[in-house]
C-alpha positions in Angstrom: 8.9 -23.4 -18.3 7.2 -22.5 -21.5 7.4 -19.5 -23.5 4.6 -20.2 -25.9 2.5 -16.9 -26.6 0.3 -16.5 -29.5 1.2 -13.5 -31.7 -0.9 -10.2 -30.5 -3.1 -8.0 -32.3 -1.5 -4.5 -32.5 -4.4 -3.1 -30.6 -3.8 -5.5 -27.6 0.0 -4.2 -27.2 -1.0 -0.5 -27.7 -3.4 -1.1 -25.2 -1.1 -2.8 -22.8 1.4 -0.7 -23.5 -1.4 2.5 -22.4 -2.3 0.4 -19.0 0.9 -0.3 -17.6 2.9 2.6 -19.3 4.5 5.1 -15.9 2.1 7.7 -17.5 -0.6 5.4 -16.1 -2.2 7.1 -12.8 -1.0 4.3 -10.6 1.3 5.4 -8.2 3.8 3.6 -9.0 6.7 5.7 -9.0 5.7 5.8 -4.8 6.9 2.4 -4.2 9.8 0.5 -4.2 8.6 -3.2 -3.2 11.1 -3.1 -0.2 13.9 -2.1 -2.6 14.8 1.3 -0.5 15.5 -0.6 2.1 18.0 -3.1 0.5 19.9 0.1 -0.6 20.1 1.5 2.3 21.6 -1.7 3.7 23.7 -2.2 1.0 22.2 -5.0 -0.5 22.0 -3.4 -3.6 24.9 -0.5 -4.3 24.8 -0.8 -8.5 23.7 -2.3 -11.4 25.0 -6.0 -11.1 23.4 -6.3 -7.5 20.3 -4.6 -8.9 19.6 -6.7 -12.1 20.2 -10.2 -9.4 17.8 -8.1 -6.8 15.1 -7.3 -9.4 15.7 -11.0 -10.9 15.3 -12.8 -7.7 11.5 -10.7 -7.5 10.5 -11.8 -10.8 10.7 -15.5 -11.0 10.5 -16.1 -7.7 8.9 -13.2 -5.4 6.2 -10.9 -5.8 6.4 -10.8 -9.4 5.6 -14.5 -9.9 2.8 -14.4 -7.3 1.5 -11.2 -9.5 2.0 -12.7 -12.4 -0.5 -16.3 -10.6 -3.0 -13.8 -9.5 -3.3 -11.5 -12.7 -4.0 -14.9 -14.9 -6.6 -16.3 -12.4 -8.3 -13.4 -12.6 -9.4 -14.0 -15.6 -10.9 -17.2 -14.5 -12.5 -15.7 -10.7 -11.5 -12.4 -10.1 -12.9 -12.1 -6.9 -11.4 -15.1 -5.9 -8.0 -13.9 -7.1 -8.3 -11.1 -5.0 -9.0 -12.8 -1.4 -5.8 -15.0 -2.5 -4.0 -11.8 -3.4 -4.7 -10.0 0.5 -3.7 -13.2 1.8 -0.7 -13.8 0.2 0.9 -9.8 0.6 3.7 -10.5 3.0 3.4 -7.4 4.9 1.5 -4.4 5.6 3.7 -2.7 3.2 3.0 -5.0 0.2 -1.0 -4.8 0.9 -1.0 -1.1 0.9 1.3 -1.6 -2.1 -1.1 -3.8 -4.5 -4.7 -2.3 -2.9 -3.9 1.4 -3.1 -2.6 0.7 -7.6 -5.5 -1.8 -7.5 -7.9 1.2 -6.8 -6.4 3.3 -8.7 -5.8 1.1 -11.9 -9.9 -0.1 -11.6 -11.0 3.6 -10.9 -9.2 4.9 -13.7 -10.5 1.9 -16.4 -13.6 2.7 -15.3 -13.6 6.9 -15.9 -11.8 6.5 -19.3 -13.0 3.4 -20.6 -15.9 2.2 -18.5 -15.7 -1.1 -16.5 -15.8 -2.4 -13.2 -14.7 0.2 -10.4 -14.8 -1.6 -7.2 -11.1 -1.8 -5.6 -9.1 -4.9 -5.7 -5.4 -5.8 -5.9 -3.3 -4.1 -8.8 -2.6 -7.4 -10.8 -6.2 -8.5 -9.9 -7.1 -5.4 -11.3 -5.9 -5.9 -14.7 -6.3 -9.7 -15.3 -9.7 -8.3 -14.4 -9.8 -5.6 -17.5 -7.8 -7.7 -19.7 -10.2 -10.2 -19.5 -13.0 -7.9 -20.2 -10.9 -5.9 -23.2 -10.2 -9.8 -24.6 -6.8 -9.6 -24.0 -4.2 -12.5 -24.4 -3.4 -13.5 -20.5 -0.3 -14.5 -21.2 0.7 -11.3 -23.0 -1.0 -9.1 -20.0 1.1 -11.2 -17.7 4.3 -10.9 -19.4 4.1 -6.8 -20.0 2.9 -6.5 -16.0 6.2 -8.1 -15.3 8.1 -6.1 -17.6 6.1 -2.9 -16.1 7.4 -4.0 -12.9 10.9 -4.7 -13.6 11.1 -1.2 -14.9 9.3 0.5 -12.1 11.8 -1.7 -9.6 15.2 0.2 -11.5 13.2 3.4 -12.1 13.2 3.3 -8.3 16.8 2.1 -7.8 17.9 5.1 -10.2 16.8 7.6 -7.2 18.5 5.1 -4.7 21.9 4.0 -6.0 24.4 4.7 -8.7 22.8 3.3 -11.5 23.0 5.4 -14.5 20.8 5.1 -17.5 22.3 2.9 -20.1 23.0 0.5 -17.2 19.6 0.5 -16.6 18.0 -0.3 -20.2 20.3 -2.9 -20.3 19.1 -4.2 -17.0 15.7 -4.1 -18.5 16.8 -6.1 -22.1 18.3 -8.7 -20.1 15.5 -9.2 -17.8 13.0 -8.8 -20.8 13.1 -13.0 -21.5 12.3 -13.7 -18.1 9.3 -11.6 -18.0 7.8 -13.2 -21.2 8.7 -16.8 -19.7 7.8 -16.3 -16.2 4.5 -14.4 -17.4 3.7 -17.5 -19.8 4.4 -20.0 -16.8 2.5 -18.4 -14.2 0.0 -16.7 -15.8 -1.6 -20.6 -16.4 -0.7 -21.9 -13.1 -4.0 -21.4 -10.9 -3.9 -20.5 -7.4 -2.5 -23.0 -6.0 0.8 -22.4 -7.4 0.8 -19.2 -5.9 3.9 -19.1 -3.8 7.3 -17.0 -2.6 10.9 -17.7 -2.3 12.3 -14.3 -2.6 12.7 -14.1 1.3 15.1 -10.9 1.3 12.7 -8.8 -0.5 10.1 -10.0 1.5 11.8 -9.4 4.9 13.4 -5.5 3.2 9.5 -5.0 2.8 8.4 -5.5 6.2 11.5 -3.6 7.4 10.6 -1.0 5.2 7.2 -0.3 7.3 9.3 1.0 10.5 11.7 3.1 8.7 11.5 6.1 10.2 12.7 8.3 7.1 12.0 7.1 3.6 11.9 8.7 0.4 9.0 5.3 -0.7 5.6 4.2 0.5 7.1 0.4 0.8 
């Protein structure tokens, strides 16, 4: 896959950096993507089943099919979304990208004006990249880093996984987001697609756990 990406402007990573930063009134810290679950199976029980778990999302789970839906956003956002409710495999993963899809667009809009209507989270900002100017391929890339990091922010409360061992989960997994974001970013829709079947099944688990510390 390619790894091409044009150097930024300064402003475009600050502003990046300002969107997806955990500061960012999102949620995000409320879900685990199915994670919880795999720990409390003990799929997942430290850092080297962690980095493989959060690995296996990127390139070929959720992450990639964020990653499809954030760049055709910028060419049919509304579009994007329907895809994007069709393609949540679960209640748990719709609740997931709709309730930091509202938030992200109703946020954008009170601080920096925009569109505030609700749609899915990666929709969401393809959508205000778009309209900021905003390199796809760079949005794409930092959403997936954004994500990796909220996935082992959330395996920090689950599991032993102290953290150095997470920053160093993050550097390693820091080339795949720039190459799966360049990839998939430029795919279209009909690349859009799954193979990360455990995460997907830990999600739908997930929504009949009776106690949970997670939203998904």
């Amino acid at each position: 896959m390619s790894t091409t990406m044009p150097i930024p402007t300064v402003e475009a990573v600050l502003t990046l950096q300002s969107w997806l930063s955990p500061g960012y009134p999102v949620g995000a810290f409320a879900y685990s993507h199915g994670l919880e679950l795999a720990v409390a199976e003990g799929r997942v029980g430290g850092a080297a089943s962690l980095e493989l778990w959060v690995r296996d999302v990127i390139e070929l789970g959720g992450g990639r099919g964020d990653a499809v839906l954030l760049g055709a956003a910028f060419d049919d956002w509304a579009q994007a979304d329907t895809a994007a409710r069709a393609f949540a495999a679960g209640a748990g993963r719709l609740t997931e990208t709709l309730d930091q899809g509202r938030a992200f667009a109703a946020t954008i809009a009170a601080a920096e004006g925009g569109a505030a209507d609700p749609v899915a989270y990666p929709v969401a900002v393809g959508r205000a990249a778009r309209a900021s100017g905003l390199p796809r391929t760079l949005a794409a890339a930092m959403y997936l880093q954004a994500m990796a990091g909220a996935l082992v922010s959330a395996a920090q409360r689950l599991a032993p996984v102290g953290q150095t061992e997470a920053q160093g989960i993050l550097a390693r997994l820091r080339p795949l987001c720039r190459a799966v974001g360049a990839e998939a970013s430029h795919a279209g829709l009909t690349a859009l697609s799954g193979a990360a079947f455990l995460s997907d099944i830990a999600s739908q688990r997930h929504e009949v756990k009776h106690v949970k510390v997670f939203r998904t």
